[in-house]
N, C-alpha and C positions, 0 to 999 in steps of 0.2 A: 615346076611352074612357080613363078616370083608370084607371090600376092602383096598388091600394093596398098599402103598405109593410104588410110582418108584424105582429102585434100582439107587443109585447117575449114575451110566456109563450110565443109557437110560433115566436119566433126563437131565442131563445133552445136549444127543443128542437130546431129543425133544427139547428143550429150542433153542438151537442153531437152528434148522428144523426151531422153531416160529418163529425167529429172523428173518430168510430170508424170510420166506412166508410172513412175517405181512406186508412186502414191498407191498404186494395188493394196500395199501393205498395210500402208499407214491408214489409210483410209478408213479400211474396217478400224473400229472404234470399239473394242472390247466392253465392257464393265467395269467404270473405276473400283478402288475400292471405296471409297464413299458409296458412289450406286449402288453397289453389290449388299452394302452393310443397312441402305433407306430400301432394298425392296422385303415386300411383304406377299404373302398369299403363293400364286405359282409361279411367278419370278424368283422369289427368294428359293420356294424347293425344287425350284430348274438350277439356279447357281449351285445352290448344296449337293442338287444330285440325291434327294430325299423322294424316292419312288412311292412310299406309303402315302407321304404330303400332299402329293400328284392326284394320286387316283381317290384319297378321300376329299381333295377340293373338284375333282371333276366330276365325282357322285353330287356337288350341291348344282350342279349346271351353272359353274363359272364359265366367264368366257375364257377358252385356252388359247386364242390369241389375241388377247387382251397387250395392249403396247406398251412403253417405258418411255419415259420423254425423249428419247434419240429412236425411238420406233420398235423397237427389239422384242419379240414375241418371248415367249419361254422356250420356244425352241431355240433360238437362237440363244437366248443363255445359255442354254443346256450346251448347245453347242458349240460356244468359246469357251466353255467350260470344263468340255472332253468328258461329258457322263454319257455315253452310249444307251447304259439302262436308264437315263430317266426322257433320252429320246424316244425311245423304243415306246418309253411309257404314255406322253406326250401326243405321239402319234397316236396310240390306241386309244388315246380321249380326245383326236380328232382335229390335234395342232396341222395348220397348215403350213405343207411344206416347200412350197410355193414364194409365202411370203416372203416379201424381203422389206428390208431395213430403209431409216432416212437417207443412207447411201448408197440405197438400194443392191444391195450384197441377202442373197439366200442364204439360208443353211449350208448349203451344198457348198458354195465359193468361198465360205467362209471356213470349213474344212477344209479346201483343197489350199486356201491361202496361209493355213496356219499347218502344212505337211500334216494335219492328222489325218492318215488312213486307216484308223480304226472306225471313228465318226464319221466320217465318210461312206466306208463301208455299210456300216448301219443304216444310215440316210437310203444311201442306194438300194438297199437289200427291202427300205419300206417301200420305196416306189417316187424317192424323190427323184425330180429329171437333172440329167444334164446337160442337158439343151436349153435352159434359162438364158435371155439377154440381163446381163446384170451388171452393175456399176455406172457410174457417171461417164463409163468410157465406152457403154454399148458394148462389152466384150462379153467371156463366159468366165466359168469356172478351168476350163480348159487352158484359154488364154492365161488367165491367170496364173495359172501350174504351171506354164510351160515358160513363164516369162523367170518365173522363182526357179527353176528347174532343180519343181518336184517328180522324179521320174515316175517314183511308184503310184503315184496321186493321175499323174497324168495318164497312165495304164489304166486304172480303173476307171478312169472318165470315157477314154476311147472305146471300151468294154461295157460301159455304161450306154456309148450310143451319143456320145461328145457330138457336135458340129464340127468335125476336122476343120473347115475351113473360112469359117465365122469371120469377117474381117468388121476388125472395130470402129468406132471415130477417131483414131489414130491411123488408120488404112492398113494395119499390121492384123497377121494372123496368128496362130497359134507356132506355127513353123518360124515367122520370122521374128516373136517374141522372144524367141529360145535362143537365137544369135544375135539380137542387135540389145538384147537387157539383160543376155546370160555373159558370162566370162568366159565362154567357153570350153571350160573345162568338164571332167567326167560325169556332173550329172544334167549339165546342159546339153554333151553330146548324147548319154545317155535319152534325153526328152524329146532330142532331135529326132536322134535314129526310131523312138515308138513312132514319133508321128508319119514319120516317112515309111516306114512297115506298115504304118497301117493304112497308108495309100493317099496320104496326107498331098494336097497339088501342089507342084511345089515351082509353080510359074508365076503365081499370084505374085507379084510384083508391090512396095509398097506405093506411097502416092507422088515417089519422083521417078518412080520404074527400074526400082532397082529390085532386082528377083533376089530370093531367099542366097542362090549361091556367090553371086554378085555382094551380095552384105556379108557372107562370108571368107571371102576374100578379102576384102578390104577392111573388116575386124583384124585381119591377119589370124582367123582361126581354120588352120591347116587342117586338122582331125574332120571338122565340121563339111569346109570346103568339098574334100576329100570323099566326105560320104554323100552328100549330096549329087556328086560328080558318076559316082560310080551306079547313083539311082536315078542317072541319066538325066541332071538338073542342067537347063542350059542357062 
């Protein structure tokens, strides 16, 4: 089968679509290091990952999710920070894991955007969901994953109990993230194929009705095409 290259008017318009979704990334807005260096109390021993710091400011009845001028709880430092232990800790004085940021990004999306599935796993294993609407784009932490193709990340979210099929204010799902902002390559096919194992719809069309394997085609991504085809994608 020939798979034909885009016509320039709707390459053009995905190119532009990628441009603004790939903001996934950017958007999450870490802790400069100026921030990092002005906070004090359990912002500062969420960034250090100081578990003693923690649990003797949470004996005074601080508040633990007390916010940062860009909104960022302690968990969330904790959590762009990669300290699993001082999440762990965090949680058991009652941080909410829930909360999200002034770009409205959780814990959760904020691991799964930065490939850490250690933090991740910790998040998960307290009871954080992965069913949050999160970002300026209405999407998930799934979407997210699957747009970066984090394979492993995306695994644990669909294990998690993910919305397979979540479509954003981009009108794209988690399937069609994975081919039309992925390169198609091994670990985009790799996010494809969880999503489509795990029963992923894969007619959902985006908002000029073009289905998931129809944009794989015309990416010219054969592997992708390919698997979709044989999970009976029409």
């Amino acid at each position: 089968m020939q798979y034909p290259t885009f016509p320039k008017v709707f390459r053009a318009l995905f190119i532009a679509l990628a441009c603004l979704a790939n903001q996934w990334a950017v958007a999450q807005v870490a802790p400069s290091a100026a921030e990092a260096a002005a906070y004090r109390g359990l912002h500062a021993a969420a960034w250090q990952g100081d578990t003693g710091k923690i649990d003797l400011l949470a004996a005074t009845k601080i508040d633990v999710n007390s916010r940062d001028p860009y909104g960022r709880t302690p968990l969330h430092v904790a959590t762009f920070a990669r300290h699993g232990a001082a999440i762990r800790t965090l949680v058991r004085a009652g941080a909410n894991l829930s909360a999200l940021e002034n770009d409205r990004y959780d814990a959760v999306t904020i691991a799964a955007v930065a490939n850490d599935e250690e933090s991740l796993r910790v998040l998960l294993s307290l009871g954080a969901s992965a069913k949050l609407v999160t970002s300026r784009y209405d999407g998930t932490a799934l979407i997210a994953a699957a747009h970066l193709g984090h394979d492993g990340v995306v695994r644990q979210l669909i294990a998690a109990g993910a919305p397979l099929d979540h479509v954003n204010n981009l009108h794209w799902t988690a399937v069609i993230e994975s081919i039309v902002l992925g390169n198609g390559g091994p670990r985009h096919q790799a996010t494809l194929k969880a999503l489509v194992d795990a029963g992923a719809n894969l007619k959902l069309a985006d908002r000029h009705g073009q289905t998931p394997l129809a944009l794989a085609r015309t990416h010219g991504y054969r592997e992708m095409a390919q698997m979709l085809e044989k999970a009976g994608a029409q």
